[in-house]
N, CA, C and O atoms as a GROMACS GRO file, in nm:
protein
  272
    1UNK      N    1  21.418  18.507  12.886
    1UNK     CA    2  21.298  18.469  12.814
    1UNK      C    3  21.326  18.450  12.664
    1UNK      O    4  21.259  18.369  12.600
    2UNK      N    5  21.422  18.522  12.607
    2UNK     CA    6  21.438  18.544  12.484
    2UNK      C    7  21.501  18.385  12.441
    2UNK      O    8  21.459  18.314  12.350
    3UNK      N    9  21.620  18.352  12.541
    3UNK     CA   10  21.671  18.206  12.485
    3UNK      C   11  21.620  18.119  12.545
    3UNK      O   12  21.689  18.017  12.553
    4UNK      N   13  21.507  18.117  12.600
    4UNK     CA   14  21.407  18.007  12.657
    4UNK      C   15  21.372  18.000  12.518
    4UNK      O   16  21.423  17.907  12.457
    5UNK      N   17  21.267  18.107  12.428
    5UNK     CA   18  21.156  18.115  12.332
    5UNK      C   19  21.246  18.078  12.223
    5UNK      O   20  21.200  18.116  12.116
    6UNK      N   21  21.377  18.006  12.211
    6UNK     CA   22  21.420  17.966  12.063
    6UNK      C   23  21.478  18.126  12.012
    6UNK      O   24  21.475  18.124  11.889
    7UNK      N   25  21.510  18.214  12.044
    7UNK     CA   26  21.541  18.320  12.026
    7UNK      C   27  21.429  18.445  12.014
    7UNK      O   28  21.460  18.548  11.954
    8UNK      N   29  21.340  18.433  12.056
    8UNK     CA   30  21.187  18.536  12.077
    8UNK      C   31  21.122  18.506  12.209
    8UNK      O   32  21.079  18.394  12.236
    9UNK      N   33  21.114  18.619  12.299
    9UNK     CA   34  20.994  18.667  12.358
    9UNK      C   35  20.918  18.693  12.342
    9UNK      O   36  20.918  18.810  12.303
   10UNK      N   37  20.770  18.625  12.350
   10UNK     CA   38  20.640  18.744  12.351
   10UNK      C   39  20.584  18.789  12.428
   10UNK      O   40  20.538  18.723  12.520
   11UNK      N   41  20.571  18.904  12.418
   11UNK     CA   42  20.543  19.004  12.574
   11UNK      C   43  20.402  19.059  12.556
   11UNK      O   44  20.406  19.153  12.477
   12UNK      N   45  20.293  19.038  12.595
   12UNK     CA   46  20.144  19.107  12.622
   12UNK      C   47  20.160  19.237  12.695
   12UNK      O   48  20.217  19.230  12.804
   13UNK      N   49  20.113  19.372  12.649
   13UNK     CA   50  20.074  19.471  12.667
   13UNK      C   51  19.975  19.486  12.779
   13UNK      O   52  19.887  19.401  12.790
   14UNK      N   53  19.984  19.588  12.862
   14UNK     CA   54  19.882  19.625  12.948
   14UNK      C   55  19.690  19.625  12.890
   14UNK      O   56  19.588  19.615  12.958
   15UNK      N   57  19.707  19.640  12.745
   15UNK     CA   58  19.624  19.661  12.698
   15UNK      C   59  19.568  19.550  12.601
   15UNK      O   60  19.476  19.558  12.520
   16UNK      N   61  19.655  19.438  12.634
   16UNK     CA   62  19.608  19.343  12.546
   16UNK      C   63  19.725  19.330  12.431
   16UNK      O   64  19.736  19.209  12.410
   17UNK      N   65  19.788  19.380  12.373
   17UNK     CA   66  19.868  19.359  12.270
   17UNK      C   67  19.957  19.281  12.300
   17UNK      O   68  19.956  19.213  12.402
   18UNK      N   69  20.053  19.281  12.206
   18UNK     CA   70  20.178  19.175  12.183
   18UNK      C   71  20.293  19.275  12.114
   18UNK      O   72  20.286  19.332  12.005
   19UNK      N   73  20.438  19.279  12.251
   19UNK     CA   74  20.550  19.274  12.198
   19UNK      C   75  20.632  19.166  12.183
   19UNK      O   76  20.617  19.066  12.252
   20UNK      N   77  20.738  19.180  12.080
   20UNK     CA   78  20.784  19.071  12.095
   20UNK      C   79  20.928  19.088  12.089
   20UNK      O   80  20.942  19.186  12.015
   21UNK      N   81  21.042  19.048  12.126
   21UNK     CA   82  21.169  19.087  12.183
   21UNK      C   83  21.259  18.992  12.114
   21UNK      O   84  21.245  18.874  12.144
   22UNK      N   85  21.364  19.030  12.013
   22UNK     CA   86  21.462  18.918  11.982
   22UNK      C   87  21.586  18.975  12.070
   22UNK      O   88  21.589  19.066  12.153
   23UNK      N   89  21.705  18.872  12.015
   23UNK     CA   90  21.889  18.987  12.012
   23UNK      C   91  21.910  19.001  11.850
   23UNK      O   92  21.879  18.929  11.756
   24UNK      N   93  21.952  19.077  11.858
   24UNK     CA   94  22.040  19.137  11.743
   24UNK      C   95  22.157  19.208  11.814
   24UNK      O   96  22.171  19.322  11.857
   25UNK      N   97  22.270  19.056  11.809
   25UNK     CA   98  22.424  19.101  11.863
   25UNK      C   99  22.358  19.057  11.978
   25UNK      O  100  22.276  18.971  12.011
   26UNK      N  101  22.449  19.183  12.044
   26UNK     CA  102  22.413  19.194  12.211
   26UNK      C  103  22.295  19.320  12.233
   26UNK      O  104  22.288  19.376  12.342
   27UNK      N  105  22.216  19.352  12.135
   27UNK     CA  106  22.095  19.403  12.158
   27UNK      C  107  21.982  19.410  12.153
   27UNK      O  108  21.944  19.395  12.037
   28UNK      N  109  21.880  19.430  12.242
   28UNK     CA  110  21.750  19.358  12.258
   28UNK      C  111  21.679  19.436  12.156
   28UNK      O  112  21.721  19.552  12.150
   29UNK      N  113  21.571  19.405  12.063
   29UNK     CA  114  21.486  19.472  11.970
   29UNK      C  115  21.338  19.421  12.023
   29UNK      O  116  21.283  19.314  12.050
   30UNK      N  117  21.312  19.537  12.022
   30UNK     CA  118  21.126  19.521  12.058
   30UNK      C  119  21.062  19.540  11.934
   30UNK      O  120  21.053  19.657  11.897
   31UNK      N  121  21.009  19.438  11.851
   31UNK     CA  122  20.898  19.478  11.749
   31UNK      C  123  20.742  19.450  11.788
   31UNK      O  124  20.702  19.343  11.834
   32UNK      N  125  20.650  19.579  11.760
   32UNK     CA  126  20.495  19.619  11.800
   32UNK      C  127  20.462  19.525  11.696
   32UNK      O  128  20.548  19.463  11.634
   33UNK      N  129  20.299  19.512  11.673
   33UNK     CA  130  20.190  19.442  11.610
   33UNK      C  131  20.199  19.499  11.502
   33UNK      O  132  20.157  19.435  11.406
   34UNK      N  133  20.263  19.655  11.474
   34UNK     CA  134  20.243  19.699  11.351
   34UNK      C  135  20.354  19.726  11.239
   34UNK      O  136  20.334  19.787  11.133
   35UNK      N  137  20.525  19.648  11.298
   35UNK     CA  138  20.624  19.606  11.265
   35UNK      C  139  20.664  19.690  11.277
   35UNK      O  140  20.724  19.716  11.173
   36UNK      N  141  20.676  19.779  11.357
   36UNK     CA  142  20.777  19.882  11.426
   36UNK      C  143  20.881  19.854  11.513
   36UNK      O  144  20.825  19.778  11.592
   37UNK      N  145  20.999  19.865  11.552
   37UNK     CA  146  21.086  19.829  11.564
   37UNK      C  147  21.132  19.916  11.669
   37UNK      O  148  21.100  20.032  11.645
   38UNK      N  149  21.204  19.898  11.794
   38UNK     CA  150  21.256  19.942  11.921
   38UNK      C  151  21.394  19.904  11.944
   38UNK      O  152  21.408  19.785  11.914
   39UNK      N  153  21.522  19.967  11.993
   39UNK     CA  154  21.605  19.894  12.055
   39UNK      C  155  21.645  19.924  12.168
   39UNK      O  156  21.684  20.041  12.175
   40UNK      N  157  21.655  19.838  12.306
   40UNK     CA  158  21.629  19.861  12.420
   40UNK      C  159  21.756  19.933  12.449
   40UNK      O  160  21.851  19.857  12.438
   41UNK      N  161  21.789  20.055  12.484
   41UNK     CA  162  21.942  20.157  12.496
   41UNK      C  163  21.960  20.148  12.656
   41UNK      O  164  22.064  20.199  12.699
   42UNK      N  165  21.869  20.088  12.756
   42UNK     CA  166  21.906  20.094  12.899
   42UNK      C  167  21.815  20.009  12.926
   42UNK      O  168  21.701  20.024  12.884
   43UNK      N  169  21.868  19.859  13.038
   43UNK     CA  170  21.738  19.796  13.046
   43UNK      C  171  21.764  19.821  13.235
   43UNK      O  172  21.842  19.896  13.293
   44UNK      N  173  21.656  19.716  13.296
   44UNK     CA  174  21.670  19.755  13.422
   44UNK      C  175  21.657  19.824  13.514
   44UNK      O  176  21.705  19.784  13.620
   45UNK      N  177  21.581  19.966  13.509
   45UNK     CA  178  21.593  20.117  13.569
   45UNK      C  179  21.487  20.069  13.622
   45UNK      O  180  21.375  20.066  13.570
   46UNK      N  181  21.540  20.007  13.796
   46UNK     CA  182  21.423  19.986  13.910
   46UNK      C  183  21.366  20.100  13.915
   46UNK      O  184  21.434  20.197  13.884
   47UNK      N  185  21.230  20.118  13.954
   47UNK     CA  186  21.162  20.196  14.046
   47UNK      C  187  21.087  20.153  14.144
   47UNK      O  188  21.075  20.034  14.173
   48UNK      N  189  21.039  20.232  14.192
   48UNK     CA  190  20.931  20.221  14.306
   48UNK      C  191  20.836  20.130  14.298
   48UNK      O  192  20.806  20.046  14.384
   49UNK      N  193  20.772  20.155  14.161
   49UNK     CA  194  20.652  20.047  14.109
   49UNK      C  195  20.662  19.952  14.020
   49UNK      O  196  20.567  19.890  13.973
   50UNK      N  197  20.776  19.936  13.991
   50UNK     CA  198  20.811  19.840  13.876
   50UNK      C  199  20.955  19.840  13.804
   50UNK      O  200  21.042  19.900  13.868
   51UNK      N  201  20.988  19.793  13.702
   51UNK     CA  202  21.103  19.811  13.661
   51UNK      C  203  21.074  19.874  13.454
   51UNK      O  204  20.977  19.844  13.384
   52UNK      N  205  21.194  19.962  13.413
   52UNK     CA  206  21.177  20.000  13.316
   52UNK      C  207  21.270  19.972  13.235
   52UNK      O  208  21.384  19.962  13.278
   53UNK      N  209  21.241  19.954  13.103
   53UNK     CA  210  21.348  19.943  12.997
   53UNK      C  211  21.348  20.063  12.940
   53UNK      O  212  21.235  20.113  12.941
   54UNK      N  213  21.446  20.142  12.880
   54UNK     CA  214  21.407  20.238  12.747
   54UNK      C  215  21.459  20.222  12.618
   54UNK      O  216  21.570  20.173  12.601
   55UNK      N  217  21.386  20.262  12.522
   55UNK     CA  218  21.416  20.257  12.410
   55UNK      C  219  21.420  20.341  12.326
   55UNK      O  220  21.382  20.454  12.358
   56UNK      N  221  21.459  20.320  12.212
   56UNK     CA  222  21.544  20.425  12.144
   56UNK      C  223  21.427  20.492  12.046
   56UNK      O  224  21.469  20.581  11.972
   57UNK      N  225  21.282  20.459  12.036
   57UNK     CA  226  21.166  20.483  11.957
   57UNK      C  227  21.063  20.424  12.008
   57UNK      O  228  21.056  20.317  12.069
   58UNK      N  229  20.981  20.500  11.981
   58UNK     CA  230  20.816  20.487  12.024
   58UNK      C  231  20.760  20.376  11.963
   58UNK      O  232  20.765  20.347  11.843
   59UNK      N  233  20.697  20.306  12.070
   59UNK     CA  234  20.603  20.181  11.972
   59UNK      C  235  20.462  20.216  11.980
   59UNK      O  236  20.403  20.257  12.079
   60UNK      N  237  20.423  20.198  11.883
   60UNK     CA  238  20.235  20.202  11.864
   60UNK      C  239  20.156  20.123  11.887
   60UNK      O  240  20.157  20.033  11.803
   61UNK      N  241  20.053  20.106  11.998
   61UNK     CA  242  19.952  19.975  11.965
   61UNK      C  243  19.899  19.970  11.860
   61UNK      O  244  19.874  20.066  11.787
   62UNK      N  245  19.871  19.833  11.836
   62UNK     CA  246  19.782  19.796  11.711
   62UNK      C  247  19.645  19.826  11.742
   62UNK      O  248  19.602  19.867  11.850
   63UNK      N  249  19.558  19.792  11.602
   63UNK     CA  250  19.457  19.863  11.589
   63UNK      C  251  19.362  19.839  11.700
   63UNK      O  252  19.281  19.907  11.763
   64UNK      N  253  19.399  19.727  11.700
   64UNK     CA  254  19.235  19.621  11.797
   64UNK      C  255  19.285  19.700  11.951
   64UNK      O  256  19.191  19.717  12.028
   65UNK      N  257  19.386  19.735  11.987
   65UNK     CA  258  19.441  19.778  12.131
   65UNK      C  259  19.383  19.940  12.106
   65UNK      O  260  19.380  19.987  12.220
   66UNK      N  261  19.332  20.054  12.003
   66UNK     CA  262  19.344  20.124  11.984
   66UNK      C  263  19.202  20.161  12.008
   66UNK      O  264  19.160  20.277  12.013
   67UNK      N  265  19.132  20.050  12.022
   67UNK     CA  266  18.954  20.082  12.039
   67UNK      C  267  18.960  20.063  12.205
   67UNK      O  268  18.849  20.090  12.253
   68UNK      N  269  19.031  20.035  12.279
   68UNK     CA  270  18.996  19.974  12.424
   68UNK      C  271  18.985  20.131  12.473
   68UNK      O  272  18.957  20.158  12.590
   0.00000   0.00000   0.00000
């Protein structure tokens, strides 16, 4: 998705928000609505109900996601 989007993903939140995903190198960065910054340290971890990435810091919804 990332080199489809010209070098950006944008990813919608369960809740309505927007992440958005570049590379830096060979690593994926997730920045939130409120310019917080993520870097994905394990992507892929199937489960049962879905699949997970993790990252190396917490992202915050933005404000408007914060009233739902």
């Amino acid at each position: 998705a990332i080199k489809k989007g010209n070098g950006k993903a944008k990813l919608t939140t369960v809740s309505g928000g927007t992440l958005t995903a570049t590379m830096n190198g060979n690593n994926v960065i997730v920045t939130d609505e409120n310019g917080g910054m993520a870097t994905v340290t394990q992507a892929n971890v199937f489960q049962s109900n879905g699949v997970i990435h993790v990252v190396d810091t917490v992202l915050l919804p933005g404000a408007d996601e914060k009233k739902m």
